[in-house]
C-alpha positions in Angstrom: 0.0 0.0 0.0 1.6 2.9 -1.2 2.4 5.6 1.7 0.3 8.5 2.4 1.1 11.9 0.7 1.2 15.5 1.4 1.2 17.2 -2.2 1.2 21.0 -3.1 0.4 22.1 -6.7 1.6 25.3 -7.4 0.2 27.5 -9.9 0.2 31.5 -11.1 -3.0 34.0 -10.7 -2.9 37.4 -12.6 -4.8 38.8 -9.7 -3.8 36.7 -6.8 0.1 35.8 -7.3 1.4 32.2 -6.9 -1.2 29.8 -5.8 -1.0 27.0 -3.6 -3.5 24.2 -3.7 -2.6 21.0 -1.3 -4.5 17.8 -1.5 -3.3 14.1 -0.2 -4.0 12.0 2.7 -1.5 14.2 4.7 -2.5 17.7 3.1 -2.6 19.1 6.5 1.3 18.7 6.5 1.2 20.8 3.4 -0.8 23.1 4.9 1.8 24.0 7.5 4.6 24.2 5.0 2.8 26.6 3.4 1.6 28.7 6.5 5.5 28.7 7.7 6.5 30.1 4.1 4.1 32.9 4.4 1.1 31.6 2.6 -1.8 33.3 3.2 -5.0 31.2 3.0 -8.0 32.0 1.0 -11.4 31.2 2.1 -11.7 28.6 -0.8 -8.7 26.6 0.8 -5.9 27.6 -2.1 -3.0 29.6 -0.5 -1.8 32.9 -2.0 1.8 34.8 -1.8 2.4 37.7 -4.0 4.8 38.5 -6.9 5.0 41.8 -7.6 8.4 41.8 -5.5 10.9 39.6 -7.4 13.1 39.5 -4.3 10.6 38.8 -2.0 8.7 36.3 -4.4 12.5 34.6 -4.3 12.5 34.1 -0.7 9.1 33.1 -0.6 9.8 29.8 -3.3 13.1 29.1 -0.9 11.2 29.3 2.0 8.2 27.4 0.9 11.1 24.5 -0.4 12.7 24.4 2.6 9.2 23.8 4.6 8.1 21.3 2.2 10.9 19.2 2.8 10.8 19.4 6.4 7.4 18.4 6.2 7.4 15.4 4.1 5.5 17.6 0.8 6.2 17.5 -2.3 5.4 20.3 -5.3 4.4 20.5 -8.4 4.4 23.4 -10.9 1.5 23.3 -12.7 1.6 24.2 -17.0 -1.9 25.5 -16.7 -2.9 29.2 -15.0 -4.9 29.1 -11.7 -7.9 27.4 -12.4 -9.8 29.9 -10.0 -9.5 32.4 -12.4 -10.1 31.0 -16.0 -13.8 29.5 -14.3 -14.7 33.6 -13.6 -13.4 34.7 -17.2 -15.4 31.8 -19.0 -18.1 33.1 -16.4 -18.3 36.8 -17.4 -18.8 35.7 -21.1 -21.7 33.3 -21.4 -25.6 34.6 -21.8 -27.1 35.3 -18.5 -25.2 36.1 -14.8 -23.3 33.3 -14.2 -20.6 33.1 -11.3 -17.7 30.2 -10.6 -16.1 29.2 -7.4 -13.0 27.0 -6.8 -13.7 24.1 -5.0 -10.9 21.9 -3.4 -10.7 18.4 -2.7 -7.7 18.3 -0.8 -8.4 14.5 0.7 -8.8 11.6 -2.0 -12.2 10.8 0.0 -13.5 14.3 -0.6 -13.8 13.8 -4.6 -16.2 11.2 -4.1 -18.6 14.1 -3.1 -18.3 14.6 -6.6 -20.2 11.4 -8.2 -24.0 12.0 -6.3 -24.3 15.5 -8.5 -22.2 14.0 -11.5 -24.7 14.0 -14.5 -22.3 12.8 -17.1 -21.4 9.5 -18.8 -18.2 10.9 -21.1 -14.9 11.3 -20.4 -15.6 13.2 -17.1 -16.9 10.8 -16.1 -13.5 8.4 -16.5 -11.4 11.3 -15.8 -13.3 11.7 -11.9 -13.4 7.4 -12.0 -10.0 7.1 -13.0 -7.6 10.4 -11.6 -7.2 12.5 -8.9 -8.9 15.7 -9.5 -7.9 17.6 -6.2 -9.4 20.8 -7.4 -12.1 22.2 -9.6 -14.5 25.2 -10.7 -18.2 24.9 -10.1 -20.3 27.5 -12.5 -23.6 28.7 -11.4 -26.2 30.1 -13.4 -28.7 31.4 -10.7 -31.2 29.5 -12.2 -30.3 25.4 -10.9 -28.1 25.1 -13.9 -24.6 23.9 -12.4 -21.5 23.0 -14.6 -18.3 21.3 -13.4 -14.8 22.3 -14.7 -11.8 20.6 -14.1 -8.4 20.5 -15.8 -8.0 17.6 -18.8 -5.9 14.9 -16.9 -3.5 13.6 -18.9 -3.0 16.6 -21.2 -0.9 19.6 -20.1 -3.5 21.8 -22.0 -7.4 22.1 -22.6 -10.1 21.8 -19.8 -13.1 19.3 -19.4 -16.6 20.6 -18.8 -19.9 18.0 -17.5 -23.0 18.8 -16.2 -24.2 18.5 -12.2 -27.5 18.0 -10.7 -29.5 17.9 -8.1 -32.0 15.4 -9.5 -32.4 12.2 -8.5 -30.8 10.2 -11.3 -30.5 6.5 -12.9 -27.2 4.9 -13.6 -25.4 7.5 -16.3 -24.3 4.8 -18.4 -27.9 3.6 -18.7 -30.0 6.7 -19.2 -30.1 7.9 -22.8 -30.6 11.5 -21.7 -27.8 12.0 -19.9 -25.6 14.6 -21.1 -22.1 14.2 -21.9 -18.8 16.2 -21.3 -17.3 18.9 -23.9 -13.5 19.4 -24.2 -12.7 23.1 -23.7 -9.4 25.2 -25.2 -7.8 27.4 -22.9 -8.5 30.4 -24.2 -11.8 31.8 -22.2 -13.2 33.3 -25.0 -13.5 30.5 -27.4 -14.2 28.4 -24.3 -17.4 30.3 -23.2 -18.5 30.2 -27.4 -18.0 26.1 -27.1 -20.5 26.3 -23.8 -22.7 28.7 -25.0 -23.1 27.2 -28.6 -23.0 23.6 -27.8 -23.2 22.2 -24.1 -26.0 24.4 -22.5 -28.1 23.8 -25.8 -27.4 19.7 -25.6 -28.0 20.2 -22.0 -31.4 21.6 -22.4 -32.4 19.1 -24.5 -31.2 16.6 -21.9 -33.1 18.2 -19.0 -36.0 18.0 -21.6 -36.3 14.7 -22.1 -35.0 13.9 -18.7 -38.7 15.4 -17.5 -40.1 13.9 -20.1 -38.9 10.3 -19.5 -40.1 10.8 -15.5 -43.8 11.9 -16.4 -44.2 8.8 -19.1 -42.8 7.0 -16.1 -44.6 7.7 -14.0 -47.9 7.5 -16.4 -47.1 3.8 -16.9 -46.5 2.6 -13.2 -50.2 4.6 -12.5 -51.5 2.8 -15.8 -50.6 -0.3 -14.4 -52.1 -0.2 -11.3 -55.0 1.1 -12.7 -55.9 -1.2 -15.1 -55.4 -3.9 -12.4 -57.7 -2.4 -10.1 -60.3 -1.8 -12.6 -60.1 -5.9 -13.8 -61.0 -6.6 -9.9 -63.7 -4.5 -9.7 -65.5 -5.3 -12.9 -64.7 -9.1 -12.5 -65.6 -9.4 -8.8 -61.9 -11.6 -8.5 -58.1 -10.6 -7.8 -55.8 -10.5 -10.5 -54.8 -14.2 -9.7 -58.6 -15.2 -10.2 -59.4 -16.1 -6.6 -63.0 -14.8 -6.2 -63.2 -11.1 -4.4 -65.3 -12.6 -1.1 -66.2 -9.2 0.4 -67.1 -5.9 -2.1 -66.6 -3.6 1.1 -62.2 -4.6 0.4 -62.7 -3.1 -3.0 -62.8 0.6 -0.7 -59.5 -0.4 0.8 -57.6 -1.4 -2.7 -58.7 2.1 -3.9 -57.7 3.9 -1.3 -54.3 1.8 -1.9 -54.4 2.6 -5.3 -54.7 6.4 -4.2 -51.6 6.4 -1.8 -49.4 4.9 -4.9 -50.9 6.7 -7.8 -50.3 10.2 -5.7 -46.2 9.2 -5.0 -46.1 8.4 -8.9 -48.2 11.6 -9.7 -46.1 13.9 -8.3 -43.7 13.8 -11.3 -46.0 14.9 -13.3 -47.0 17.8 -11.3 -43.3 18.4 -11.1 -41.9 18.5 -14.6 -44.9 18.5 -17.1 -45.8 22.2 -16.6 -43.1 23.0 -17.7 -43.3 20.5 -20.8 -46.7 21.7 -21.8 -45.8 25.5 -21.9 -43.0 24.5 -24.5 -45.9 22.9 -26.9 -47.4 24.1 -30.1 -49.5 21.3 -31.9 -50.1 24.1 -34.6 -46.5 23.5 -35.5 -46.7 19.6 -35.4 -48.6 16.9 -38.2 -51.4 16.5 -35.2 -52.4 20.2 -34.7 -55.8 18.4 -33.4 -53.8 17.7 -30.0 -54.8 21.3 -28.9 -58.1 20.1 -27.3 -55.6 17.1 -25.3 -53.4 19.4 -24.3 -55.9 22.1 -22.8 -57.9 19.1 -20.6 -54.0 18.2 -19.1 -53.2 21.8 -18.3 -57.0 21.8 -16.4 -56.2 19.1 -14.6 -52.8 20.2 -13.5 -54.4 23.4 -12.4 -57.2 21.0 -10.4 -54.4 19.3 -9.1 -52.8 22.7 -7.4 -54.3 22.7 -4.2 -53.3 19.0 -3.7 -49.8 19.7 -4.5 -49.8 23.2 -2.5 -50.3 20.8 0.1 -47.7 18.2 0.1 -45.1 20.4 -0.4 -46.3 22.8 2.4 -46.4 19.2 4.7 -43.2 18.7 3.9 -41.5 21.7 4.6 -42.7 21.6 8.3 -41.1 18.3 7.9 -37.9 19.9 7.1 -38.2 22.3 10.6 -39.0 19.8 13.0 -38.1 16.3 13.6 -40.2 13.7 11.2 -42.0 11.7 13.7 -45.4 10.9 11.3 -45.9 7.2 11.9 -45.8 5.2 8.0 -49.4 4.6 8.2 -50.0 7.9 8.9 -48.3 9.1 5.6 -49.9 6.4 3.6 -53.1 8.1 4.6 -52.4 11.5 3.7 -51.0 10.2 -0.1 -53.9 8.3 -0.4 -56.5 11.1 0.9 -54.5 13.4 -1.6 -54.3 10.6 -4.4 -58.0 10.6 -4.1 -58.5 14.2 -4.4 -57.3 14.3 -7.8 -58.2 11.2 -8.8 -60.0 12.7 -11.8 -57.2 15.0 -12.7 -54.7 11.5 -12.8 -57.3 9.5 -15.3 -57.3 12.7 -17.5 -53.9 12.2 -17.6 -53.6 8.5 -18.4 -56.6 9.2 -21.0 -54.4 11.9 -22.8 -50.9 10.6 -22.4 -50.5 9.7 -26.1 -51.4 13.3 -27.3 -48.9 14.5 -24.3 -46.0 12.5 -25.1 -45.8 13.1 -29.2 -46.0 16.4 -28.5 -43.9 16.6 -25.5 -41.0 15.0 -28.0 -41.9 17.7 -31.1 -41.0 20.3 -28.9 -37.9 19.7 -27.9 -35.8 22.8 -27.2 -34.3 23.8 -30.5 -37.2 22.2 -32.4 -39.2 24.0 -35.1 -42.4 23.5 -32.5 -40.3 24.3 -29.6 -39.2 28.3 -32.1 -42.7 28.6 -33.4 -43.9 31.3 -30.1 -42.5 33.0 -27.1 -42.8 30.5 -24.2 -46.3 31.3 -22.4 -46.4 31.7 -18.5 -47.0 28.6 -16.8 -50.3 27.7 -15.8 -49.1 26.2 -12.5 -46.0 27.1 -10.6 -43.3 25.1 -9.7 -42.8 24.1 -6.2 -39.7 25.8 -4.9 -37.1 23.2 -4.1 -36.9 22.1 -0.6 -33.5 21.6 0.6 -31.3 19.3 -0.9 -28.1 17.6 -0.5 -24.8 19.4 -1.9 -21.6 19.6 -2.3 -19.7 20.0 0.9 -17.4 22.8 0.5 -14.0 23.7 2.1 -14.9 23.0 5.7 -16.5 19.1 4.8 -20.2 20.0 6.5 -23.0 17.2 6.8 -25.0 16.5 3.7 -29.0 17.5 4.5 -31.3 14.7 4.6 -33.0 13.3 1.2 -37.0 14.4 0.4 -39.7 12.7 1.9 
């Protein structure tokens, strides 16, 4: 088992100076070395000394060797400019107000923070499976759209942008929508045209169909259950043919029915709003979808009060501790998942119209560039707290939704 190391990458920032990133099972030890050479830390975790004094600058690289030694480090010059600083150029030149932070995984462990957020099945994804990536920018749009940079391991030039999210996500390798990573040159300039031209569009088209994929989901595990329950009430018998003794159990299999329609229904009050403001059967062969498409946005917005609801239940979850008994919560989704009961079979009844036009208006689409996006008819919940990326000091994650 090779022997644990205390590593300090050194690199150059036009504003800050020389920068100093340590990572390794022992980067504390580098940590010192640098604080003894006159380092001063930044907030992010990277440590800073000037060089606008060649002499002092001098002293500082002796010092900083001398302390490394003594403390078991060892440095590296990086080829590349402080990472820090190209995620803030490319940051100021893309559509919109975006911002970037440095983040630091200085312990080996600490990268694996990385893979719950990862939305990528590329060569980010091999280069976080395969290297040590001990530091890397994070770009934010304001808006939930979050973009991971990192150097290209393996090259001594060019930069590797993926996708991060906070969705709940299948395996990468097996989802069709997931998005993957884009080479970047290290000019900022042509670097922000590469995101702005191709990624953010690819990646719109992945959140797309990523919604997309959950509602239809969703549609068919409701579909199923449905159908079954309708067999047993019309046939008198359960769906292994054993007669249905007593009617007054067909009140409990609905109410069942209820409780797991509502935790499938909830993606579809989630992302099909959004779906249905981006279609425009006028623009697509079945312009006669209108009237489909009008009955779903009705029974989302019968649906609103329900969904008000939930999420308001669950955010008193979030402030006190969750002591509701199971049963108690199965009774709540299946009082809700009978409340909009109607709204659910307008859904199943439509889904065909839904879905074809769902997929013809895919951003970038001729249906999707045929007319300014309406207002939605229902809002979007505001997320409830979710579990990120622990940052320089390594705080808890928050628990997962209810």
């Amino acid at each position: 088992m090779p022997n644990p190391t205390a590593e300090i990458t050194l690199t150059t920032s036009r504003h800050l100076g020389l920068v100093a990133i340590t990572h390794g099972e022992k980067y504390q030890q580098a940590n010192r070395a640098l604080e003894e050479a006159g380092f001063a830390r930044l907030p992010n975790g990277a440590s800073t000394a000037p060089l606008t004094d060649p002499q002092a600058a001098r002293r500082t690289a002796s010092a900083l060797v001398h302390h490394a030694h003594a403390h078991g480090a060892t440095i590296t010059t990086s080829t590349r400019p402080y990472l820090g600083d190209f995620g803030t150029e490319i940051a100021a030149q893309l559509p919109g107000t975006w911002s970037a932070e440095l983040e630091i995984h200085s312990h080996p462990l600490w990268q694996e923070d990385l893979w719950p957020m990862l939305w990528e099945a590329g060569e980010m994804y091999r280069a976080l499976e395969n290297h040590r990536i001990p530091f890397a920018s994070v770009l934010k749009n304001g808006s939930g759209t979050e973009l991971l940079l990192i150097e290209r391991p393996g090259h001594r030039s060019g930069y590797l942008l993926g996708a991060l999210t906070d969705r709940e996500q299948e395996d990468p390798h097996d989802d069709p929508t997931t998005p993957h990573s884009i080479v970047l040159p290290a000019d900022p300039g042509l670097a922000a045209r590469a995101i702005a031209g191709t990624f953010l569009p690819a990646h719109r088209r992945a959140l797309h169909h990523q919604d997309l994929n959950n509602v239809l989901r969703a549609l068919e595990r409701i579909r199923e259950e449905h159908e079954t329950l309708q067999v047993i009430k019309e046939s008198g018998r359960y769906s292994d043919g054993v007669p249905l003794r007593d009617s007054r159990l067909i009140g409990g299999m609905e109410r069942d029915f209820a409780d797991h329609a509502w935790l499938s229904y909830r993606a579809v009050l989630e992302h099909a709003p959004l779906l249905l403001t981006r279609c425009r059967p006028a623009a697509t062969p079945w312009p006669e979808d209108a009237a489909a498409l009008t009955r779903l946005r009705e029974a989302l917005a019968f649906s609103q009060d329900a969904w008000d609801e939930w999420n308001d239940l669950r955010q008193e979850l979030y402030s006190i501790p969750r002591t509701l008994p199971a049963h108690e919560w199965s009774q709540v989704r299946g009082q809700l998942g009978l409340a909009v009961l109607p709204a659910i079979e307008t859904w199943l009844a439509d889904s065909k119209a839904f879905e074809r036009q769902a997929r013809a208006a895919v951003p970038g689409g001729p249906a999707a560039l045929s007319a300014p996006t309406p207002r939605l008819l229902t809002a979007r919940p505001a997320p409830l707290p979710a579990p990120r990326r622990r940052t320089a000091d390594r705080s808890q994650k928050g628990f997962a939704p209810v």
